[in-house]
C-alpha positions as MATLAB code, in Angstrom:
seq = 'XXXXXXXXXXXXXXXXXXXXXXXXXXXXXXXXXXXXXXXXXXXXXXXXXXXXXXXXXXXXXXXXXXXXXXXXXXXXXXXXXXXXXXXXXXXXXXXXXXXXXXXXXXXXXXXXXXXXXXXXXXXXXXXXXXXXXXXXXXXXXXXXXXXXXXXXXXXXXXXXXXXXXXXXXXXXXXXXXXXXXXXXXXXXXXXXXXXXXXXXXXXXXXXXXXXXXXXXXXXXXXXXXXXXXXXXXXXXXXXXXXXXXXXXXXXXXXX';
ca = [
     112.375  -87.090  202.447;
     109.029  -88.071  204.369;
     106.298  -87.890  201.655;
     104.138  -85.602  203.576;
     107.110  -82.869  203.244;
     107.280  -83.906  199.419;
     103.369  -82.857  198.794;
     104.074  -79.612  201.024;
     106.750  -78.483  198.954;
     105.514  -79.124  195.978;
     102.063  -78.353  195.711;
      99.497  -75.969  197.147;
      95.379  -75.886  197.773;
      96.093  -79.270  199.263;
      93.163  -81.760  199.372;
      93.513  -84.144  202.251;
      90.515  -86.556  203.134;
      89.700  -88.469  206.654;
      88.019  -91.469  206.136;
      87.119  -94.626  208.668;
      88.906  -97.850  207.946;
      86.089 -100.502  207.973;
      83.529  -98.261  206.809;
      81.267  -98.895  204.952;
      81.992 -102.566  204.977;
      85.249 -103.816  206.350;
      86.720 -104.511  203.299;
      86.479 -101.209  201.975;
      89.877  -99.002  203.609;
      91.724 -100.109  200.212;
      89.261  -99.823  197.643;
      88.775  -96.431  199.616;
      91.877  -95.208  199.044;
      92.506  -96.291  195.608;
      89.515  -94.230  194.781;
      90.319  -91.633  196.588;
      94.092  -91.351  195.102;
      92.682  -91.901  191.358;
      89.732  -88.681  192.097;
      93.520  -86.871  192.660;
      93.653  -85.985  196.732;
      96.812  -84.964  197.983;
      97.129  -86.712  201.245;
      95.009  -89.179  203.401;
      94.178  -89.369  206.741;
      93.356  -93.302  207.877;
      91.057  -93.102  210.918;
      91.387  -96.377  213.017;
      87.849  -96.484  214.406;
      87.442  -96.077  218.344;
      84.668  -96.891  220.500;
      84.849  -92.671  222.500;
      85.710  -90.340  220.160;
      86.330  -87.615  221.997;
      87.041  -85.043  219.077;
      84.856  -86.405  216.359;
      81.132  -85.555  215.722;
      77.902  -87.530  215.358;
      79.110  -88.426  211.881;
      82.436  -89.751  212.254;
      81.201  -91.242  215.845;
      78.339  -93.469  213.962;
      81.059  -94.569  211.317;
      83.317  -95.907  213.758;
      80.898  -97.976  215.629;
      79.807  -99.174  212.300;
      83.159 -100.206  211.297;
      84.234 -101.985  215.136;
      81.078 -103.525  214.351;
      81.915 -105.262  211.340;
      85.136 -106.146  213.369;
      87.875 -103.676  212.546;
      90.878 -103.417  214.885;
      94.437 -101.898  214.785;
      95.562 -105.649  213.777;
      93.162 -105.954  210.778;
      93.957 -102.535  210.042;
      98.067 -102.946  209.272;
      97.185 -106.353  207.745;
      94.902 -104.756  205.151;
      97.612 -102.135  204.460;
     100.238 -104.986  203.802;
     101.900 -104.045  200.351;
      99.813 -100.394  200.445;
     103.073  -98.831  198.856;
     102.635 -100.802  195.864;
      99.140  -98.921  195.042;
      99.470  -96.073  196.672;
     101.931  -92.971  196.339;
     100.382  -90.491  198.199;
     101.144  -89.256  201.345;
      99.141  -91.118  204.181;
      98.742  -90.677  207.879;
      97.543  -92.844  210.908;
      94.373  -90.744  212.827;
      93.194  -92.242  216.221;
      93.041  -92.024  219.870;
      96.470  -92.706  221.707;
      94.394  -95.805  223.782;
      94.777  -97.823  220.836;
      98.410  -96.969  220.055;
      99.229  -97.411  223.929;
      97.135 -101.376  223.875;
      99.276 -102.095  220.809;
     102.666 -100.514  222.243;
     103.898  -97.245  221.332;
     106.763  -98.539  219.442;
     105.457 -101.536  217.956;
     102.755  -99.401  216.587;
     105.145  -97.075  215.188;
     107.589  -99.913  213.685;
     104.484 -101.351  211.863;
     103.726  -97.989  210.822;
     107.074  -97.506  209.202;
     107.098 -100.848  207.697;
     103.717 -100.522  205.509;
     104.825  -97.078  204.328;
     102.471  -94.976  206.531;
     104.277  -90.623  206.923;
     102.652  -89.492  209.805;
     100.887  -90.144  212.988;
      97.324  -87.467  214.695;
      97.021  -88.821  217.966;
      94.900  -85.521  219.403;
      94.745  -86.685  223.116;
      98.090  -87.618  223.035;
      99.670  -84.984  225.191;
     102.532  -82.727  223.596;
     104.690  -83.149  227.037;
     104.578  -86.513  226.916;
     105.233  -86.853  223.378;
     108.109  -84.848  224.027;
     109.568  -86.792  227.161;
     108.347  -90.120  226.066;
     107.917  -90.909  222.595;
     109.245  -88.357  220.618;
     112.638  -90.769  219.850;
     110.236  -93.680  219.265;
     108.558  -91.587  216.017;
     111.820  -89.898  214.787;
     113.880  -93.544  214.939;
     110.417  -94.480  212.788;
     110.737  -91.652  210.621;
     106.947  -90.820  211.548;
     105.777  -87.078  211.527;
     103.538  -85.985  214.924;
     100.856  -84.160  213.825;
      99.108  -82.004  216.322;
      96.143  -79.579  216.529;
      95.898  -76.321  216.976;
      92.386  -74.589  217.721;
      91.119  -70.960  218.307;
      91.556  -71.164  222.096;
      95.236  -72.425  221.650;
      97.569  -69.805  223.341;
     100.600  -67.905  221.038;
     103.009  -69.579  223.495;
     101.581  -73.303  223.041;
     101.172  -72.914  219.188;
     104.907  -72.226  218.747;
     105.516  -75.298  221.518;
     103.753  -77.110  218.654;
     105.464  -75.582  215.878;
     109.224  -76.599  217.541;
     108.168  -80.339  218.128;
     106.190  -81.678  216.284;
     106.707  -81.958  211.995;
     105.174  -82.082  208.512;
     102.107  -79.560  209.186;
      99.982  -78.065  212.082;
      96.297  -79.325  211.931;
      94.793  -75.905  212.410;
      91.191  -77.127  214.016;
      88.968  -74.215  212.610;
      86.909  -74.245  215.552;
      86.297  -75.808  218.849;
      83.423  -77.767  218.638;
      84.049  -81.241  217.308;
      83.819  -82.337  214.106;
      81.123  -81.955  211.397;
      79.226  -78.935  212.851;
      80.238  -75.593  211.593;
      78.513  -74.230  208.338;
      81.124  -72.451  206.337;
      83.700  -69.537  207.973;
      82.690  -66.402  209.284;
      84.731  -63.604  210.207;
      85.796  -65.073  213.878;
      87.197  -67.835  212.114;
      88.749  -65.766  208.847;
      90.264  -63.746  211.968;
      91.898  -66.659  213.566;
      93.390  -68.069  210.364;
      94.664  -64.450  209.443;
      96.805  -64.591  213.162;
      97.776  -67.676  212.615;
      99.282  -66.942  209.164;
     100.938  -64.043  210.475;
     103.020  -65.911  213.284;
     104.927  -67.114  210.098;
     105.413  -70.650  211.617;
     108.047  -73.137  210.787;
     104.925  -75.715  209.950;
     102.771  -74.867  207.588;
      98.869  -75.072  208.765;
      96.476  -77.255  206.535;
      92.023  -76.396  208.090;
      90.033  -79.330  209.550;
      86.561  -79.277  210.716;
      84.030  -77.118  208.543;
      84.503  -77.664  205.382;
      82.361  -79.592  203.321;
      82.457  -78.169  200.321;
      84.510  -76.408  197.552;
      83.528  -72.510  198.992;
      84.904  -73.701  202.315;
      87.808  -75.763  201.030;
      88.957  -72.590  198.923;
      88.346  -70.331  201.670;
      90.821  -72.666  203.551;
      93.100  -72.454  201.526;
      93.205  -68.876  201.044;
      94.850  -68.720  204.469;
      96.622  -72.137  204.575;
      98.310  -74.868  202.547;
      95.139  -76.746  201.677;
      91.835  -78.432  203.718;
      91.129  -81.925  205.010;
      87.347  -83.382  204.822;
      86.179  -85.876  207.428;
      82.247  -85.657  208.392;
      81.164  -84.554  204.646;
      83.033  -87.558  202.845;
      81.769  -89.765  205.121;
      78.185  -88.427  204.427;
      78.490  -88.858  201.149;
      80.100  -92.756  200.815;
      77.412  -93.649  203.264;
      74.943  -92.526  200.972;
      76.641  -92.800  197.454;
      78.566  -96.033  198.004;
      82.628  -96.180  197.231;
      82.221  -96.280  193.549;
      80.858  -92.880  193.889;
      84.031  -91.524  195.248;
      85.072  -89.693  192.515;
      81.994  -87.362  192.015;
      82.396  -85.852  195.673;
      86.118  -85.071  194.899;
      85.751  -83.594  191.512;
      83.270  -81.168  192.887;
      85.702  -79.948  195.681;
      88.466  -79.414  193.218;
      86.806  -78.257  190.742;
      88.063  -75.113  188.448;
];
């Protein structure tokens, strides 16, 4: 069984972080998600930095030129996650734009994926049709979950597309601004998670974007399977350091 469907099954009020590989300092992704694995998260999300972010805010946008800076690169990438599996247990998932994939080739990229122990693939401007026509074979054969995103404006008829294809969870985007904006969840946004939960998907839905702390994460996960973190994390390793990991996590999950 995929590991991402092993944490989904087993646990609830999942805690799932985003972080940039290369970021701080390029030889930080392990020590990264070591810490982030010993502060107990449930899943990661490993963003391979890209120079147009399309769906990522000022924050995540500055931490990926910061990491291509210091020369990180799908290659350096995989070769820092050689023997990953032998530290880490938890579920983890490859988060980029599908012009890196596509420069590395689509099934290469997914064979080295497989290899180093990596569950799932978010390629957000990847398009669900061609998924489907193209590459859908490539990922299964891989045994690589497709992730996709769902957002307010998504349509009923496009959200159970999703639901069919793609595996592991729906990224429920909880609004449509990119990332790192919102400040907490009004009612537009406790609305659109109550319709969602009521279409009783196959999937279940974890909430990105807006949550930065543990109000938000447990409001997320009063209408979902857990949260993920991107912008805030980020904010705080750039200011705290790595070995401060721990302090930003405990005060999420905090009882």
């Amino acid at each position: 069984m995929n590991r991402i469907d092993k944490v989904l099954s087993s646990k609830s009020n999942l805690l799932s972080i985003y972080f940039t590989s290369g970021f701080p300092k390029i030889e930080d992704t392990i020590p990264t998600m070591k810490a982030l694995q010993s502060a107990g998260v449930d899943m990661l999300e490993i963003g391979l930095p890209f120079s147009d972010p399309l769906a990522d805010g000022p924050v995540i946008q500055q931490s990926s030129q910061v990491a291509l800076q210091n020369g990180m690169s799908t290659e350096k990438l995989f070769q820092q996650l050689e023997n990953i599996r032998d530290e880490i247990n938890i579920p983890l998932i490859a988060m980029g734009y599908f012009n890196a994939m596509f420069q590395y080739g689509v099934e290469k990229f997914c064979q080295r994926c497989a290899s180093l122990g990596i569950d799932g693939i978010i390629m957000p401007d990847l398009p669900l049709d061609v998924y489907e026509k193209e590459y859908k074979s490539i990922f299964e054969a891989n045994g690589l979950h497709f992730i996709c995103l769902i957002t307010p404006q998504t349509s009923e008829e496009r959200i159970r597309k999703i639901d069919e294809i793609s595996k592991g969870f729906i990224y429920m985007v909880s609004t449509a601004s990119t990332t790192g904006k919102s400040d907490g969840f009004g009612e537009e946004q406790t609305s659109y998670f109550k319709r969602i939960q009521s279409m009783n998907l196959k999937n279940p839905c974890i909430v990105g974007f807006g949550i930065k702390e543990k109000k938000s994460f447990e409001q997320a996960c009063t209408y979902a399977k857990g949260g993920i973190i991107g912008s805030a994390f980020i904010k705080h390793v750039e200011k705290h350091g790595v070995e401060n990991i721990d302090r930003f996590i405990k005060e999420i999950k905090a009882s």
